[in-house]
C-alpha positions, 0 to 999 in steps of 0.5 A, a space after each residue: 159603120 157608114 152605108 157606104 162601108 156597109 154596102 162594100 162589106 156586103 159586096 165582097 162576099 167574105 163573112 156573115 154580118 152579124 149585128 145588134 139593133 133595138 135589142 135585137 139580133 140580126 145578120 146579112 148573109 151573102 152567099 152570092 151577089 144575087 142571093 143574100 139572106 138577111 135576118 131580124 129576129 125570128 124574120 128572115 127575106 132572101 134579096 137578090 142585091 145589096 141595094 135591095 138588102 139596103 133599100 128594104 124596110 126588113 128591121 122593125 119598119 126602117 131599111 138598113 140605109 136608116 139604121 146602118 149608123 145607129 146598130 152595134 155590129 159583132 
């Protein structure tokens, strides 16, 4: 999945995100435009945008912009 597809996923509200990257499990849950949680492992942020879930460096050091082609989604 592209950033693009990915970022209308997110922003459509409709289901958790579940996804795999670096042997690692993670989620994007969007509970509302303003307030998404996303996790890593045993790591967990609140974002307030879908650019913020994009644009932060959450995932072993790399923003899911990076990674967004390289994780396998469940």
């Amino acid at each position: 999945m592209n950033k693009t597809e990915l970022k209308d996923l997110i922003s459509s509200l409709v289901s958790d995100i579940t996804f795999t990257y670096q042997h690692r499990e993670g989620s994007i849950c969007p509970f509302a435009a303003d307030n998404i949680v996303i996790s890593y492992g045993a790591n967990v942020l609140e974002c307030k945008s879908v650019n913020e879930v994009m644009a932060v460096k959450f995932f072993n050091g790399k923003s899911m912009d990076e990674i967004s082609n390289q994780i396998s989604f469940d």
